[in-house]
The first five atom37 places (N, CA, C, CB, O) and aatype in JSON, in Angstrom:
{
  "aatype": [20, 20, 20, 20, 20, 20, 20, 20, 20, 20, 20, 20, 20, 20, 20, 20, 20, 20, 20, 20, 20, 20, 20, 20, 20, 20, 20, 20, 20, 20, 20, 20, 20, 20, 20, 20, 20, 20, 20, 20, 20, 20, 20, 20, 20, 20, 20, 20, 20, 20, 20, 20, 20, 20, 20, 20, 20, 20, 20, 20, 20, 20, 20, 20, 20, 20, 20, 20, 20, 20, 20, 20, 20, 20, 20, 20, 20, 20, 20, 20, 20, 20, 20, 20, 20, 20, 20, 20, 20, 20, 20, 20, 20, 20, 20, 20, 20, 20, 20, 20],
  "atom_mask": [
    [1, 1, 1, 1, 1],
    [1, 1, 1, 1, 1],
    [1, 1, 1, 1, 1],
    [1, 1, 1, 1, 1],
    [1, 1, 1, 1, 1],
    [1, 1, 1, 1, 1],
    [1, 1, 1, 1, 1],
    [1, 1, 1, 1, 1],
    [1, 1, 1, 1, 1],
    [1, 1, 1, 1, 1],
    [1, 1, 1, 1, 1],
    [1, 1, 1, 1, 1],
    [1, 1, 1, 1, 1],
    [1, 1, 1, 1, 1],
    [1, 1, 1, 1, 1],
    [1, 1, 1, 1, 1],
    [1, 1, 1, 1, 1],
    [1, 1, 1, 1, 1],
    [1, 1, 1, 1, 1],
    [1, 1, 1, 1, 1],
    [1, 1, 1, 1, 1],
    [1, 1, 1, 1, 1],
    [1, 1, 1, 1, 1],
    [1, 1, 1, 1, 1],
    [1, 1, 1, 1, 1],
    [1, 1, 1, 1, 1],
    [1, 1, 1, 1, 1],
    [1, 1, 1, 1, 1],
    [1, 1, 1, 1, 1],
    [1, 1, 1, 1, 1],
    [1, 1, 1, 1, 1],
    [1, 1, 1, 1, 1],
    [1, 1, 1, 1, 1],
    [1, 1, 1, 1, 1],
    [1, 1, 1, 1, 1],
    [1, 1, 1, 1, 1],
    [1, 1, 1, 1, 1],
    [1, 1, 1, 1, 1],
    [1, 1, 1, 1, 1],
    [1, 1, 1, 1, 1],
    [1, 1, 1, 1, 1],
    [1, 1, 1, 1, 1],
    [1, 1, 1, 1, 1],
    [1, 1, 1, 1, 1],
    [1, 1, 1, 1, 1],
    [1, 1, 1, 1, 1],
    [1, 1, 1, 1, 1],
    [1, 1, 1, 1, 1],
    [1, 1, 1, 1, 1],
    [1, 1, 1, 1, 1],
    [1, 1, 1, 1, 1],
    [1, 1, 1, 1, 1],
    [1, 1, 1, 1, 1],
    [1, 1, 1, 1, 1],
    [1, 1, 1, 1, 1],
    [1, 1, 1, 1, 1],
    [1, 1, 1, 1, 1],
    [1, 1, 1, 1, 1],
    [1, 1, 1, 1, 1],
    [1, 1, 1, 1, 1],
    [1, 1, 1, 1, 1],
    [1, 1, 1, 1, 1],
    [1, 1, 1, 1, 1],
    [1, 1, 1, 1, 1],
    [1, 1, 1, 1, 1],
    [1, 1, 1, 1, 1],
    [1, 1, 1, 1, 1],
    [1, 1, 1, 1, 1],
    [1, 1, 1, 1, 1],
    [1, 1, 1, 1, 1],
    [1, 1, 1, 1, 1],
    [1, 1, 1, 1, 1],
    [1, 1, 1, 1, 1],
    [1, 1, 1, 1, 1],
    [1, 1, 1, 1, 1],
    [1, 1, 1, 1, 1],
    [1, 1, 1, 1, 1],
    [1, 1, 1, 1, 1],
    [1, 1, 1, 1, 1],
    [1, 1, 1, 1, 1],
    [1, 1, 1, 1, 1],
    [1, 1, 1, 1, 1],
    [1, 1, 1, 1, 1],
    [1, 1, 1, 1, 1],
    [1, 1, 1, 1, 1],
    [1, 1, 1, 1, 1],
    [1, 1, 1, 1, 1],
    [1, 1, 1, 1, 1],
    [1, 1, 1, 1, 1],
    [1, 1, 1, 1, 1],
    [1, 1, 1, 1, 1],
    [1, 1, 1, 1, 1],
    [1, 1, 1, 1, 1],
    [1, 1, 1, 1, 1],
    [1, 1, 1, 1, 1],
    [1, 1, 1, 1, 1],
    [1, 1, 1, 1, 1],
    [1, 1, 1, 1, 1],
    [1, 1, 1, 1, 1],
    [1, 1, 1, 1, 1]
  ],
  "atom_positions": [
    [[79.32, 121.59, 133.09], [78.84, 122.67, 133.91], [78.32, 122.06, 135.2], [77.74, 123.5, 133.18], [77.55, 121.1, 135.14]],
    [[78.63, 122.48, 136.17], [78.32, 121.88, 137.75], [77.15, 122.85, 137.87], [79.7, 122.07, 139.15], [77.05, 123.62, 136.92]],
    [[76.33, 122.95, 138.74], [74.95, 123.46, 138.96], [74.39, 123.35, 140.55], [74.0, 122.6, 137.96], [73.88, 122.27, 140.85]],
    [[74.43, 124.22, 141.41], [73.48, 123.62, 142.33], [72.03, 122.78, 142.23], [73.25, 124.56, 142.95], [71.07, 123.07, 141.51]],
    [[72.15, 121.75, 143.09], [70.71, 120.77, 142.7], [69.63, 121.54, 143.85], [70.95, 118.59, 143.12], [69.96, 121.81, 145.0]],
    [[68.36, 121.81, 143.28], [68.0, 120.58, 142.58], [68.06, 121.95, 141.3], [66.28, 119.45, 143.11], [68.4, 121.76, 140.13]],
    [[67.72, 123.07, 141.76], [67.81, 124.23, 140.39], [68.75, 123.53, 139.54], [68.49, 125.98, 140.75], [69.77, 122.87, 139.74]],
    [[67.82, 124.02, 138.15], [68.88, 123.37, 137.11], [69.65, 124.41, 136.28], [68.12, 122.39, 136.03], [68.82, 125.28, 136.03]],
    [[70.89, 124.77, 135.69], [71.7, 125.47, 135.2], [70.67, 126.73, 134.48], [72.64, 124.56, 134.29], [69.5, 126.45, 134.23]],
    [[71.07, 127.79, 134.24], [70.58, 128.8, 133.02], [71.2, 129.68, 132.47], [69.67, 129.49, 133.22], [71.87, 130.61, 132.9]],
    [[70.82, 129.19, 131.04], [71.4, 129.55, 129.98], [71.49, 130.94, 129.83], [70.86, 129.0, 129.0], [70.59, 131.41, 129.14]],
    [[72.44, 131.87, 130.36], [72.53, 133.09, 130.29], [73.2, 133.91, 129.43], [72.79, 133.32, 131.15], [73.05, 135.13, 129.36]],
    [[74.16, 133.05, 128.59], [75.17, 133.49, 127.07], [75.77, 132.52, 126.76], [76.35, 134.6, 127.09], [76.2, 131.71, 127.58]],
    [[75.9, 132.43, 125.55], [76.85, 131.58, 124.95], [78.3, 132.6, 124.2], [75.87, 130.64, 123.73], [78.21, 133.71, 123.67]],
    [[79.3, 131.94, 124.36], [80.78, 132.32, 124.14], [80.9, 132.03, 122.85], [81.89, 131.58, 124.98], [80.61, 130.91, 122.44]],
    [[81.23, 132.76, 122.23], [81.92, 132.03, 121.11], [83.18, 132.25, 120.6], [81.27, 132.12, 120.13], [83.46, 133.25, 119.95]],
    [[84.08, 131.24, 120.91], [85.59, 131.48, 120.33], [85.98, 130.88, 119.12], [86.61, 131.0, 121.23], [85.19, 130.09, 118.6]],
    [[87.19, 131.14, 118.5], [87.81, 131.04, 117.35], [89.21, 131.44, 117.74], [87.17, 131.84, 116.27], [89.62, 132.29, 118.53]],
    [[90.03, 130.26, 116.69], [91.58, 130.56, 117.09], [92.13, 131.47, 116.36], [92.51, 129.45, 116.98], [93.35, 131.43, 116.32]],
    [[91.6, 132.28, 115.77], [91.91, 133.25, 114.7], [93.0, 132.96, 113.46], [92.37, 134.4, 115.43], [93.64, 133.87, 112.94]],
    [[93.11, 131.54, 113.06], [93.55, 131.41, 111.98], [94.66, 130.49, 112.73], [93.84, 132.72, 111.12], [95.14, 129.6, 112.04]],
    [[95.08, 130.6, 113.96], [95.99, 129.62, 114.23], [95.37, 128.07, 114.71], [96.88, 130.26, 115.29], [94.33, 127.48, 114.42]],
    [[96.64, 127.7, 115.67], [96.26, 125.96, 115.87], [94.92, 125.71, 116.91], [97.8, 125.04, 116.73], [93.87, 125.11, 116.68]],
    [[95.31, 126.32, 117.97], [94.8, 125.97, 119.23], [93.18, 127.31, 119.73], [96.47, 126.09, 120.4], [93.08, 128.52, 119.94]],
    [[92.39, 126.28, 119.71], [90.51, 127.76, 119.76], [91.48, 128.08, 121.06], [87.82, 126.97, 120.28], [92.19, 127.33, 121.72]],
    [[91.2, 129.69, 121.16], [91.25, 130.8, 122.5], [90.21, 130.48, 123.3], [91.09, 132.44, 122.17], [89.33, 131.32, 123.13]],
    [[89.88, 129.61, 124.15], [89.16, 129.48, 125.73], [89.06, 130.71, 126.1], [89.97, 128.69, 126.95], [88.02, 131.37, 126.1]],
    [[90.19, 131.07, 126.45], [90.47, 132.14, 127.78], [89.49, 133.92, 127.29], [92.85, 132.46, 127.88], [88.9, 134.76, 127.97]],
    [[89.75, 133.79, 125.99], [89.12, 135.2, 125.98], [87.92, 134.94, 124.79], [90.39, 136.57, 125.55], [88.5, 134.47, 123.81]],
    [[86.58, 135.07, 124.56], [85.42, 134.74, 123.24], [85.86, 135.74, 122.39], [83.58, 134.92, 123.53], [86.31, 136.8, 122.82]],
    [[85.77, 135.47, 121.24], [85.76, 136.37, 120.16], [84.15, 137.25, 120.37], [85.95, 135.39, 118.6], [84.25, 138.42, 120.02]],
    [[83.16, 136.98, 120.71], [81.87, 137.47, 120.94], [80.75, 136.87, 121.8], [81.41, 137.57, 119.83], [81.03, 135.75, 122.23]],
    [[79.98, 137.18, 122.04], [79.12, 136.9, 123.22], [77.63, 136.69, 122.92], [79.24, 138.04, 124.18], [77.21, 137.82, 122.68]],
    [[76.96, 136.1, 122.84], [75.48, 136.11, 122.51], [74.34, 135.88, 123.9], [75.29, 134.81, 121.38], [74.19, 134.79, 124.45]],
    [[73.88, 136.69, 124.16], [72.9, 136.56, 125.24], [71.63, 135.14, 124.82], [72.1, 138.29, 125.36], [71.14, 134.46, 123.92]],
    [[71.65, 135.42, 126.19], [70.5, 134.2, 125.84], [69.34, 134.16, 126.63], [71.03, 132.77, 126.01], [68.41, 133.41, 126.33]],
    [[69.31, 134.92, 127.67], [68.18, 135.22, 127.98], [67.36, 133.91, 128.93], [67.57, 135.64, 126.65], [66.17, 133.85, 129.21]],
    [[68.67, 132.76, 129.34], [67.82, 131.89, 130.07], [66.64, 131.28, 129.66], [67.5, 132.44, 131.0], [65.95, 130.76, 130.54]],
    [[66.19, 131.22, 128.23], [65.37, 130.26, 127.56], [64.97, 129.06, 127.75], [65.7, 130.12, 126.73], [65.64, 128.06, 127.48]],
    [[63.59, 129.06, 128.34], [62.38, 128.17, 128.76], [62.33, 126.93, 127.81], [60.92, 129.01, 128.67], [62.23, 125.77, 128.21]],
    [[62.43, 127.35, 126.39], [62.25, 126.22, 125.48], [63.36, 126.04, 124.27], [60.86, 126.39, 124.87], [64.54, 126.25, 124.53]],
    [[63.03, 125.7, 123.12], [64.14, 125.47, 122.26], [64.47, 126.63, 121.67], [63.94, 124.5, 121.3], [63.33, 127.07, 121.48]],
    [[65.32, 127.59, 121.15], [65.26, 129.09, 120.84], [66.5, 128.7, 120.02], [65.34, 130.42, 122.19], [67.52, 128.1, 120.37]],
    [[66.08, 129.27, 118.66], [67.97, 129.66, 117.4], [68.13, 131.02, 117.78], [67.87, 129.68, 115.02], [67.36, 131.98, 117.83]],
    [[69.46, 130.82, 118.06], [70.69, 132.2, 118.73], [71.73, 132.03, 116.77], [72.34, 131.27, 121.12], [71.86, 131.12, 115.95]],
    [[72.17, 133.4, 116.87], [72.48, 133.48, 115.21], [73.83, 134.52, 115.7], [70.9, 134.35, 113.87], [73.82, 135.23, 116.7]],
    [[74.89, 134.38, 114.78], [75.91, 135.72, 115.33], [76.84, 135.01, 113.93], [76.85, 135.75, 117.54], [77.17, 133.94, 113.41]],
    [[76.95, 136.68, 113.82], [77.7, 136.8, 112.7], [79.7, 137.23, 112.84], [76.74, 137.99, 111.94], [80.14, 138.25, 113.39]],
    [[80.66, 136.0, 112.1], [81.93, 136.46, 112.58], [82.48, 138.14, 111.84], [83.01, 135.13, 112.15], [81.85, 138.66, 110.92]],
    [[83.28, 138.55, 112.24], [84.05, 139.36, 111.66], [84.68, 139.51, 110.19], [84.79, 139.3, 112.35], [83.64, 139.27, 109.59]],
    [[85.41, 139.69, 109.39], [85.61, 139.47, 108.59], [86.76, 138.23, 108.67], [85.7, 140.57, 108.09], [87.55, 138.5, 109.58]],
    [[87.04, 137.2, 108.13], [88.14, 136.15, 107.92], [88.79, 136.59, 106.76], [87.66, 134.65, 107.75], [88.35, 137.39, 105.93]],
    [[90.14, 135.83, 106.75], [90.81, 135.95, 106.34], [90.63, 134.55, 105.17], [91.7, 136.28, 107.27], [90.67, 133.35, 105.44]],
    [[90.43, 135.2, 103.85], [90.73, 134.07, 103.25], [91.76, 132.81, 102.79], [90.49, 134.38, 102.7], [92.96, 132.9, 102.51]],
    [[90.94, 131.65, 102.82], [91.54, 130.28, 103.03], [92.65, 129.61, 104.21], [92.15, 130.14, 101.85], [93.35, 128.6, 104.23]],
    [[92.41, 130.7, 105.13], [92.54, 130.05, 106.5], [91.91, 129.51, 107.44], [92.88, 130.56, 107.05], [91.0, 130.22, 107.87]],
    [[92.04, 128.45, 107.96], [92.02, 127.27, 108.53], [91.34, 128.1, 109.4], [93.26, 126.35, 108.86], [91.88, 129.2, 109.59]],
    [[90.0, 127.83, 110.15], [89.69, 128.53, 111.51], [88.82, 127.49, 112.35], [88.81, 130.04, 111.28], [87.87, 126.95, 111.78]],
    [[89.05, 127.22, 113.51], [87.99, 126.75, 114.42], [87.17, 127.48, 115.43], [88.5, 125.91, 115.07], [87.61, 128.43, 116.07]],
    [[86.07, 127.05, 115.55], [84.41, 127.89, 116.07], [84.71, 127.08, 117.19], [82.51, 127.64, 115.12], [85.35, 126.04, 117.05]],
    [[84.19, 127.56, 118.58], [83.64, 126.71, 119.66], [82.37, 126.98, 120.15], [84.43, 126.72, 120.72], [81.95, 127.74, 119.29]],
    [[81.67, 126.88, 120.81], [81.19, 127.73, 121.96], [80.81, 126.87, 123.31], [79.87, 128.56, 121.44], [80.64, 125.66, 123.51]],
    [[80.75, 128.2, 124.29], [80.59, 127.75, 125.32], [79.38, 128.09, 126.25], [81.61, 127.95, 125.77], [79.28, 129.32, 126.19]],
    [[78.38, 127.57, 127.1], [76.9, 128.13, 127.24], [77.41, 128.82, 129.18], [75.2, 126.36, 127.03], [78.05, 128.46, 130.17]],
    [[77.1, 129.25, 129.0], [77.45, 130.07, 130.57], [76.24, 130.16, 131.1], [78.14, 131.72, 130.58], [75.25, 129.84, 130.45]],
    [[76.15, 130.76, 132.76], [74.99, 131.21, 133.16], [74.93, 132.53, 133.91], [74.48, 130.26, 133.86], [74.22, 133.03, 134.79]],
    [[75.97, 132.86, 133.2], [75.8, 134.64, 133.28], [76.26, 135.34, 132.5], [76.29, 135.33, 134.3], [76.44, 134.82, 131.41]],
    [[76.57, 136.51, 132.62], [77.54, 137.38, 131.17], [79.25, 137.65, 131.72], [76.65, 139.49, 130.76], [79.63, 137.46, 132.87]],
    [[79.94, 138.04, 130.78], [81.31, 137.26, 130.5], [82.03, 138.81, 131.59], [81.94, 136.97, 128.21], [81.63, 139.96, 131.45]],
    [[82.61, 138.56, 132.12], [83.54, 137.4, 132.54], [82.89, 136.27, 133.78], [84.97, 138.18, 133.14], [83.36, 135.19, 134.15]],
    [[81.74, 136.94, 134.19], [81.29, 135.66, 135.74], [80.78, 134.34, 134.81], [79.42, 136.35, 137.16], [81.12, 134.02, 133.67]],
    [[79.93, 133.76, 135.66], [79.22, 132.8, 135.11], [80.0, 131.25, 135.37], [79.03, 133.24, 133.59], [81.13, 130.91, 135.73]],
    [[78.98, 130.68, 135.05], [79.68, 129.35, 135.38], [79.84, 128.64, 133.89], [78.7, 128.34, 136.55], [78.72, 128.45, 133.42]],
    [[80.77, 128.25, 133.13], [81.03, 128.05, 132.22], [80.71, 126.13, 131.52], [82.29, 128.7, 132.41], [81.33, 125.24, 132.1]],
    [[79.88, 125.78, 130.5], [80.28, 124.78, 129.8], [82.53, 124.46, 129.26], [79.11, 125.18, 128.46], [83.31, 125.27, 128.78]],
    [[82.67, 123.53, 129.51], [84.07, 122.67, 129.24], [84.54, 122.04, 128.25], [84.23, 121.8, 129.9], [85.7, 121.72, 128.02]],
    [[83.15, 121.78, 127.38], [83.5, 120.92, 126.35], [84.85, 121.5, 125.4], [82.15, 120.73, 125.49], [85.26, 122.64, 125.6]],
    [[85.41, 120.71, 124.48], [86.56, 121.63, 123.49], [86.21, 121.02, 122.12], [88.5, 121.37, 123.89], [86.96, 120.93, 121.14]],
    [[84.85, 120.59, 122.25], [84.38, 120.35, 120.87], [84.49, 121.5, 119.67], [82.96, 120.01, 121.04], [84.31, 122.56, 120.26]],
    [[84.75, 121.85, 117.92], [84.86, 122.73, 117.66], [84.35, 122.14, 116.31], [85.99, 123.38, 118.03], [84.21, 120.94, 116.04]],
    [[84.08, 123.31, 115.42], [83.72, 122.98, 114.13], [85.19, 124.04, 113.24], [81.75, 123.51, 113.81], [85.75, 125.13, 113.36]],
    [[85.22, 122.95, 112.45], [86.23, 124.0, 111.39], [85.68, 124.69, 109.99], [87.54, 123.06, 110.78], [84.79, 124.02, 109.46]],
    [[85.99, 125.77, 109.39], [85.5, 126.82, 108.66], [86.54, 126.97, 107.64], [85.21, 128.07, 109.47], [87.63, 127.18, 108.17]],
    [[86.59, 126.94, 106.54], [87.81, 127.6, 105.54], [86.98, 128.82, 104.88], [88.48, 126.37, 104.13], [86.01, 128.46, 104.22]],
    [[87.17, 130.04, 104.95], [86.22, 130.85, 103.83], [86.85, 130.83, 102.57], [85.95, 132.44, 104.17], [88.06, 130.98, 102.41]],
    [[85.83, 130.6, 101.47], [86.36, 130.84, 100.15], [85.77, 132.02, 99.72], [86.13, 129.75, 99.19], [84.54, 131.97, 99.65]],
    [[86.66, 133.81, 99.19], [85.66, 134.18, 98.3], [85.36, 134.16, 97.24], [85.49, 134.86, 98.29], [84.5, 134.89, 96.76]],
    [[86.14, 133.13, 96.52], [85.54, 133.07, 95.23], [84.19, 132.54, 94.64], [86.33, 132.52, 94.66], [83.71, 131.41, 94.8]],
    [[83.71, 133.48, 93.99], [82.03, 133.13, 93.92], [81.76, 132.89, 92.42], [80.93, 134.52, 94.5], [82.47, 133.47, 91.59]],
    [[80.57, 131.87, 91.94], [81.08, 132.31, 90.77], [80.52, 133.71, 89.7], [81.0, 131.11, 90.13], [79.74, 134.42, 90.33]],
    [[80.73, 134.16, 88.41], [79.9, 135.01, 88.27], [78.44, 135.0, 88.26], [80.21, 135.38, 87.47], [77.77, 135.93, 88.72]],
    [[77.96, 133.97, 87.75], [76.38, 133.85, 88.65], [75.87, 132.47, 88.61], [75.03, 134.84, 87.94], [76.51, 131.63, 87.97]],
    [[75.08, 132.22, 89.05], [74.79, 131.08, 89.7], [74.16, 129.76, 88.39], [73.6, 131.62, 90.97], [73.56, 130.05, 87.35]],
    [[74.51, 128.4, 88.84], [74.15, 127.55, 87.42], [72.7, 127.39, 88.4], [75.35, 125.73, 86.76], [72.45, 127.37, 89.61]],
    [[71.84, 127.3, 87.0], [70.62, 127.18, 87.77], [69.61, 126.36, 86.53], [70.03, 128.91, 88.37], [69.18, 126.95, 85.54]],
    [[69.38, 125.11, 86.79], [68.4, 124.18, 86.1], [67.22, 123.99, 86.56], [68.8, 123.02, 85.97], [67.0, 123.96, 87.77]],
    [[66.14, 123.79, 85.48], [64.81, 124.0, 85.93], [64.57, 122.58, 84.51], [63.97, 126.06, 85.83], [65.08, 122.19, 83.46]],
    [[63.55, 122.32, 85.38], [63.25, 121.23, 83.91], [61.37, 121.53, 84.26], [64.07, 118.78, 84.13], [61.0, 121.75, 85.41]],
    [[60.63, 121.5, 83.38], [59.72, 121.94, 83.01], [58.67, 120.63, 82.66], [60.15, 122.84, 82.03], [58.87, 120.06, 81.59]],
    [[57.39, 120.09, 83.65], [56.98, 118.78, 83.39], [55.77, 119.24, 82.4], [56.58, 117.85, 84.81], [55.05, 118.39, 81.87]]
  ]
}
């Protein structure tokens, strides 16, 4: 993110994309948007995806902007995290307790 000096960048939304099950994360358009409100100090931002498709391959990005979508001046990175959803759950949970 480039920035006029000496002002320093602000955090005005973060992007968040996903390739929707294929190869390559979508840059060009976020799957959703999270405000951010330009935050003074350390702040957890939380967003929930859509429904997935189970046991497909998906990659997360995001990107921190300093305005809302489409302006803003955009983070570049193409760092991503990958996701498989499983729903199989089991019927209930193993749960050990040992008793001193």
């Amino acid at each position: 993110m480039v920035c006029a000096e000496p002002a320093p960048c602000a955090a005005g939304e973060a992007r968040v994309q996903h390739n929707g099950g294929s190869v390559a994360v979508h840059f060009t358009s976020p799957a959703a948007t999270v405000s951010m409100s330009n935050p003074t100090n350390t702040t957890d931002y939380g967003w929930q995806s859509e429904a997935l498709t189970d046991e497909a391959a998906y990659r997360f990005a995001v990107h921190v902007v300093t305005a809302a979508h489409p302006g803003g001046i955009e983070t570049s990175n193409t760092d991503y995290v990958k996701a498989v959803p499983n729903s199989d759950v089991p019927d209930r949970p193993e749960i050990t307790v040992t008793l001193v």
